[in-house]
TIRO-2110 file (N, C-alpha, C; in Angstrom, 1 decimal):
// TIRO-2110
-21.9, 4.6, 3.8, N, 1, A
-21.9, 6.1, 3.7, CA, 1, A
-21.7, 6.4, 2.2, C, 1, A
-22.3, 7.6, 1.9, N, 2, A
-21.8, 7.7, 0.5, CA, 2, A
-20.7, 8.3, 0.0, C, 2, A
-20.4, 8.4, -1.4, N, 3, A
-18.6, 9.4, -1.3, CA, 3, A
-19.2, 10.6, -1.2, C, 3, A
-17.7, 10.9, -0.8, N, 4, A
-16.8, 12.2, -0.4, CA, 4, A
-17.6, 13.4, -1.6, C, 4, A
-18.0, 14.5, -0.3, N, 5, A
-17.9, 15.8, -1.4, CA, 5, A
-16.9, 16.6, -1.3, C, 5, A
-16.8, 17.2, -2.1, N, 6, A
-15.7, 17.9, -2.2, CA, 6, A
-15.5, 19.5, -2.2, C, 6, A
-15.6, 20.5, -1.4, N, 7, A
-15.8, 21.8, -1.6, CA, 7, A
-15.0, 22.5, -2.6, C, 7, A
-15.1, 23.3, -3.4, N, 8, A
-13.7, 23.9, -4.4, CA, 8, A
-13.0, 24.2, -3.9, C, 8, A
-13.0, 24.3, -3.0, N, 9, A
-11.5, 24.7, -2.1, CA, 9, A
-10.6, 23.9, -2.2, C, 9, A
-11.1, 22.9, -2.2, N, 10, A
-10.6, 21.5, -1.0, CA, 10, A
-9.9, 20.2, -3.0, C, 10, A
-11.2, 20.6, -4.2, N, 11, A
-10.5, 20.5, -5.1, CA, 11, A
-9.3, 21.3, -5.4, C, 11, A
-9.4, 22.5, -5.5, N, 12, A
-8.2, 23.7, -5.9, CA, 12, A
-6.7, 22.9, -5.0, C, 12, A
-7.6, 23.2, -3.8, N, 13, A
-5.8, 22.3, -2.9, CA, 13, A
-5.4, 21.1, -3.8, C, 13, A
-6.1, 20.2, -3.9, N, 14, A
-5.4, 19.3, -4.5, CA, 14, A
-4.9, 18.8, -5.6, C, 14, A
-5.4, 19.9, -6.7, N, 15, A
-5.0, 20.2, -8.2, CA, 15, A
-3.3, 20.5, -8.0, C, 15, A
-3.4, 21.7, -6.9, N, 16, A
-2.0, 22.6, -6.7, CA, 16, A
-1.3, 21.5, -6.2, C, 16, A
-1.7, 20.8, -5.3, N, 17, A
-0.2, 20.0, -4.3, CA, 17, A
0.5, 18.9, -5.8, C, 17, A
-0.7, 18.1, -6.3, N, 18, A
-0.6, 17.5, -7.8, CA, 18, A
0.2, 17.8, -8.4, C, 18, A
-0.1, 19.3, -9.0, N, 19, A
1.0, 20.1, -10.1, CA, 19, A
2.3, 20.2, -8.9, C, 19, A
2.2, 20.5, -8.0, N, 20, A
3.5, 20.8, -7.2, CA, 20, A
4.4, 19.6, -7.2, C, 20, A
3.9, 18.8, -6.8, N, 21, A
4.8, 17.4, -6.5, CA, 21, A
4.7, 16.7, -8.0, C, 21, A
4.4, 16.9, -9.0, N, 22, A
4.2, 16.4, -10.3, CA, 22, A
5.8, 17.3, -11.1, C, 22, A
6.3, 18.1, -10.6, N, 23, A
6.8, 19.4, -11.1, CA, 23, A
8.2, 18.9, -10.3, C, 23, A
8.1, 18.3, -9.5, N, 24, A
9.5, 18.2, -8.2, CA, 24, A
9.9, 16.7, -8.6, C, 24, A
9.0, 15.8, -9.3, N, 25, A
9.3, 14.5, -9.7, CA, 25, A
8.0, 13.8, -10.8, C, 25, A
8.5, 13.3, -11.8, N, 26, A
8.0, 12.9, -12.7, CA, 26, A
7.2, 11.5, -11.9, C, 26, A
5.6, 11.9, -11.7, N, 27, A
4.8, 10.3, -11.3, CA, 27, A
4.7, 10.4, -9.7, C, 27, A
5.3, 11.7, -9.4, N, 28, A
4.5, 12.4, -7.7, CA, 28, A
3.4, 12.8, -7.6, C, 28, A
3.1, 13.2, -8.7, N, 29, A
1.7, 14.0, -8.7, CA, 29, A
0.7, 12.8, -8.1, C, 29, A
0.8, 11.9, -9.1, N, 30, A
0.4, 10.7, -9.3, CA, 30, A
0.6, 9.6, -7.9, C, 30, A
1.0, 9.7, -7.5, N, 31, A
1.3, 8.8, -6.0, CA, 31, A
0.4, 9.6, -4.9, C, 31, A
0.4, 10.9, -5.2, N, 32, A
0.2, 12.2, -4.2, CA, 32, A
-1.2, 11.7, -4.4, C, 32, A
-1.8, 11.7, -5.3, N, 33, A
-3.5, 11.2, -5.7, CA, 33, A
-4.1, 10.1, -5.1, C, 33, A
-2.8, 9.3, -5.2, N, 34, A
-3.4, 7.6, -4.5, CA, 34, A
-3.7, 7.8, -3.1, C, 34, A
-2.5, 8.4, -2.8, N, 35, A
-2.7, 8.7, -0.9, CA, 35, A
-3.3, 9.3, -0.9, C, 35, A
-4.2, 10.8, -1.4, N, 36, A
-5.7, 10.8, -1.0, CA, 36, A
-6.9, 10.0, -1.3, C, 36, A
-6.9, 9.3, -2.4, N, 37, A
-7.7, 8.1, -2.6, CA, 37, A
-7.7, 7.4, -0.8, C, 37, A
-6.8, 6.6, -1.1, N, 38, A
-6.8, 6.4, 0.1, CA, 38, A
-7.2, 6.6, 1.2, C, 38, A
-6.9, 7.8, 1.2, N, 39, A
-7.1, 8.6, 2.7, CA, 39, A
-8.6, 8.4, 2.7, C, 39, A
-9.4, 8.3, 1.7, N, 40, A
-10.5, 9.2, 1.3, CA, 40, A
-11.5, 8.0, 1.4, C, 40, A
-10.8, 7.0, 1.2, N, 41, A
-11.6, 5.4, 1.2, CA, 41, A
-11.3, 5.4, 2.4, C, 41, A
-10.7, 5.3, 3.6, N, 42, A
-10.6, 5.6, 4.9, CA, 42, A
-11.6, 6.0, 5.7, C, 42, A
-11.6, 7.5, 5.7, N, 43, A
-12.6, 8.7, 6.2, CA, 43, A
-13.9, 8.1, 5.8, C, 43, A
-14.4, 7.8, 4.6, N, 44, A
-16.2, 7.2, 4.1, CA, 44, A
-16.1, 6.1, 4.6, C, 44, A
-15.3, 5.1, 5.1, N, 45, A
-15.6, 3.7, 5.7, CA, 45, A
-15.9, 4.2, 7.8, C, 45, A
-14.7, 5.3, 8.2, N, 46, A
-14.4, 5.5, 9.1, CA, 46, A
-14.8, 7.1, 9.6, C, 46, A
-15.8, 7.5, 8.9, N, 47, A
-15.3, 9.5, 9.2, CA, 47, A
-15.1, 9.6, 10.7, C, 47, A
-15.3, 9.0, 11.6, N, 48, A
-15.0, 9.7, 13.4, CA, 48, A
-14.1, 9.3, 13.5, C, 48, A
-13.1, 8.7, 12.8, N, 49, A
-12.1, 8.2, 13.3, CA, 49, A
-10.6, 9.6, 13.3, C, 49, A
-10.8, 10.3, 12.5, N, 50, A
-9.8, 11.3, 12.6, CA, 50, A
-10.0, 12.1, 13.8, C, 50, A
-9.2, 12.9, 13.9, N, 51, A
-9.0, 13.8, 15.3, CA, 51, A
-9.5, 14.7, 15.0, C, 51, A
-10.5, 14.9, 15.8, N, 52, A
-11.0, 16.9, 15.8, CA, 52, A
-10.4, 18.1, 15.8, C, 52, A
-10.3, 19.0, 15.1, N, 53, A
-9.2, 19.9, 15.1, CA, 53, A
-9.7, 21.3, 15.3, C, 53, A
-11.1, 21.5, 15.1, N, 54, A
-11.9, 23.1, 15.2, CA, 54, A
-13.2, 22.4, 15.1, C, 54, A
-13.8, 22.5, 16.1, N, 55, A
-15.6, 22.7, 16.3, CA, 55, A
-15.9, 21.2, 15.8, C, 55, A
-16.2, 20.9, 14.5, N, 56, A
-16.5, 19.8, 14.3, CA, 56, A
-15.7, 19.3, 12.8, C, 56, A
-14.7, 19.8, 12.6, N, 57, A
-13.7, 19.9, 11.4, CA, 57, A
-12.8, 18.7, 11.9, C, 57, A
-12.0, 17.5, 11.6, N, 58, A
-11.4, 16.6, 11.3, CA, 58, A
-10.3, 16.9, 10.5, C, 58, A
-8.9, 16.2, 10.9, N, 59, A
-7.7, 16.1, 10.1, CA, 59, A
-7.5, 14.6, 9.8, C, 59, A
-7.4, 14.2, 8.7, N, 60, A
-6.9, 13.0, 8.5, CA, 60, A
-5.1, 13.4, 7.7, C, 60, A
-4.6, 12.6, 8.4, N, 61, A
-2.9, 13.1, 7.6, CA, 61, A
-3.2, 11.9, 6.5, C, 61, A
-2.4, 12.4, 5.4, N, 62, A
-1.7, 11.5, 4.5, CA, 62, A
-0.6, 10.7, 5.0, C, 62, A
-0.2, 9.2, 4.3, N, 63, A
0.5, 8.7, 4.4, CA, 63, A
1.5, 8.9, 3.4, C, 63, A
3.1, 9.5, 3.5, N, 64, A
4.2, 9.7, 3.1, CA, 64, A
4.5, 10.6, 2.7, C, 64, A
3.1, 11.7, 2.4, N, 65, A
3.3, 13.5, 2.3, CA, 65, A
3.3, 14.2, 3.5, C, 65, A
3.4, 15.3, 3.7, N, 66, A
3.2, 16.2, 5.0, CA, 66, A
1.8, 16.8, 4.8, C, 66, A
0.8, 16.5, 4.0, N, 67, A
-0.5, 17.4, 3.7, CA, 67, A
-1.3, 16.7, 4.8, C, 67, A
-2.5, 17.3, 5.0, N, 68, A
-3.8, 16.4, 5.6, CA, 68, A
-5.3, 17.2, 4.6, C, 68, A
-6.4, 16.2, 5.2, N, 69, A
-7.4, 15.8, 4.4, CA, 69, A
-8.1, 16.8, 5.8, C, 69, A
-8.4, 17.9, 5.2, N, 70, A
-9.6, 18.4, 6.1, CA, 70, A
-11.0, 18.1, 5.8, C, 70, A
-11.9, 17.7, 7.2, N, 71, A
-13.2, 17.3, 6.5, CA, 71, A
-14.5, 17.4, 7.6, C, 71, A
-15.3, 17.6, 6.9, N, 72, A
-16.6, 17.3, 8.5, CA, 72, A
-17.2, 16.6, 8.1, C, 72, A
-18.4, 16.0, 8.8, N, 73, A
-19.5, 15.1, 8.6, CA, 73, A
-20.5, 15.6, 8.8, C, 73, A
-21.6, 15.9, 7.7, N, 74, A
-22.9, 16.6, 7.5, CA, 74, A
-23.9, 15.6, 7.1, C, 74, A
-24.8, 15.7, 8.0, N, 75, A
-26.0, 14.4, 7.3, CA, 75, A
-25.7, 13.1, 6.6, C, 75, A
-24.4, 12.9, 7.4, N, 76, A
-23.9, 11.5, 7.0, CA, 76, A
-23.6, 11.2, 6.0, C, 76, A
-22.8, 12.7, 5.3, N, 77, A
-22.0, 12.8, 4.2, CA, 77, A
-21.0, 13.4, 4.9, C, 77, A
-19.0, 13.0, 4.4, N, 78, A
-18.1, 13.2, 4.4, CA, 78, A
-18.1, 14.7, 3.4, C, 78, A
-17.8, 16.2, 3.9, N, 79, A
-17.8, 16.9, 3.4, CA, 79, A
-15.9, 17.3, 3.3, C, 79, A
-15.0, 17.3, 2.2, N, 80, A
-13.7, 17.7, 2.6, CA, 80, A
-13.7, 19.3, 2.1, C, 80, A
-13.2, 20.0, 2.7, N, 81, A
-12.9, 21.5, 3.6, CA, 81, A
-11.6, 21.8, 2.5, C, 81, A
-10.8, 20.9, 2.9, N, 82, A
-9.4, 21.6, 2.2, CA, 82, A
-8.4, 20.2, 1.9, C, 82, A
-7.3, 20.6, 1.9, N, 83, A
-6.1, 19.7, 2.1, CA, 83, A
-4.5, 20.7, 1.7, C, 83, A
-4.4, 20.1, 2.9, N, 84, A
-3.5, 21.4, 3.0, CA, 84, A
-2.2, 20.7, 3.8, C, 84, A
-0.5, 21.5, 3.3, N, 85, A
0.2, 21.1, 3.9, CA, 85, A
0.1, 21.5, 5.1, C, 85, A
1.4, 20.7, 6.3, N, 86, A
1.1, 20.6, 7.4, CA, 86, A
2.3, 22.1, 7.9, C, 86, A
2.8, 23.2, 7.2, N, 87, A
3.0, 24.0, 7.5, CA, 87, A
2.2, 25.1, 6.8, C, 87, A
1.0, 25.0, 6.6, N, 88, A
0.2, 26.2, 6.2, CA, 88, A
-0.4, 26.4, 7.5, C, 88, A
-0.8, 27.7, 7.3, N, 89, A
-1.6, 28.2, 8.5, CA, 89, A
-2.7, 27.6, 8.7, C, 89, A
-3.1, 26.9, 9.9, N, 90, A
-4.8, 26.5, 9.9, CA, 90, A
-6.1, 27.6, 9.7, C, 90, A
-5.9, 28.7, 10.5, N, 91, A
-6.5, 29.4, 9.6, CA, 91, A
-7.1, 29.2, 8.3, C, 91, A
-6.2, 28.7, 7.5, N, 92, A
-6.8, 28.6, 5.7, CA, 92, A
-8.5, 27.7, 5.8, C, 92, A
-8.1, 27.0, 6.6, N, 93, A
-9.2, 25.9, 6.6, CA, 93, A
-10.4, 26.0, 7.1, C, 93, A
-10.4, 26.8, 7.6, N, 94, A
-11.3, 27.7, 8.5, CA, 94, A
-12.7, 27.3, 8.0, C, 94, A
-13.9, 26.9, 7.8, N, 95, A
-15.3, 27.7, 7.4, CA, 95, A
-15.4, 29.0, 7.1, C, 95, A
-16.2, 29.0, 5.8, N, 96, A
-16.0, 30.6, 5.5, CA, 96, A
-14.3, 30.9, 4.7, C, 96, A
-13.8, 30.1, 4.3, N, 97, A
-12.8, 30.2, 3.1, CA, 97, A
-13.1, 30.5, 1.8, C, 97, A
END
């Protein structure tokens, strides 16, 4: 499969959680990056593997943050939606954000 696209959205989320957790501890931002790496090398080896959450939208959680990796699969490209903590409204993630 090829990499991950990324909608602005779904960059903007993860600039903010970066600066957030970069801001709460020196070299979180930075760990926060790898576990989406991660996540992200995951989902393009695996995309069906996360759980369906709206229509044809996917959550993948991170491992050791509370955020997840919103994403769908379009013509056999991993498209990510958002990433968002796990007490934001789903709503945000919506299509049409």
């Amino acid at each position: 499969m090829r990499p991950a696209i990324f909608r602005p959205a779904a960059a903007a989320d993860i600039e903010d959680a970066f600066l957030w957790y970069e801001a709460h501890r020196d070299g979180f931002g930075d760990e926060f990056l790898e576990t989406v790496r991660s996540a992200l090398e995951s989902i393009v080896r695996h995309p069906e593997s996360a759980p369906v959450v709206h229509g044809d939208i996917r959550r993948q959680l991170l491992r050791r943050f509370p955020n997840g990796l919103f994403y769908r699969v379009a013509d056999g490209q991993v498209v990510v939606l958002g990433c968002l903590h796990g007490r934001r409204s789903p709503a945000v993630w919506r299509p049409g954000r």
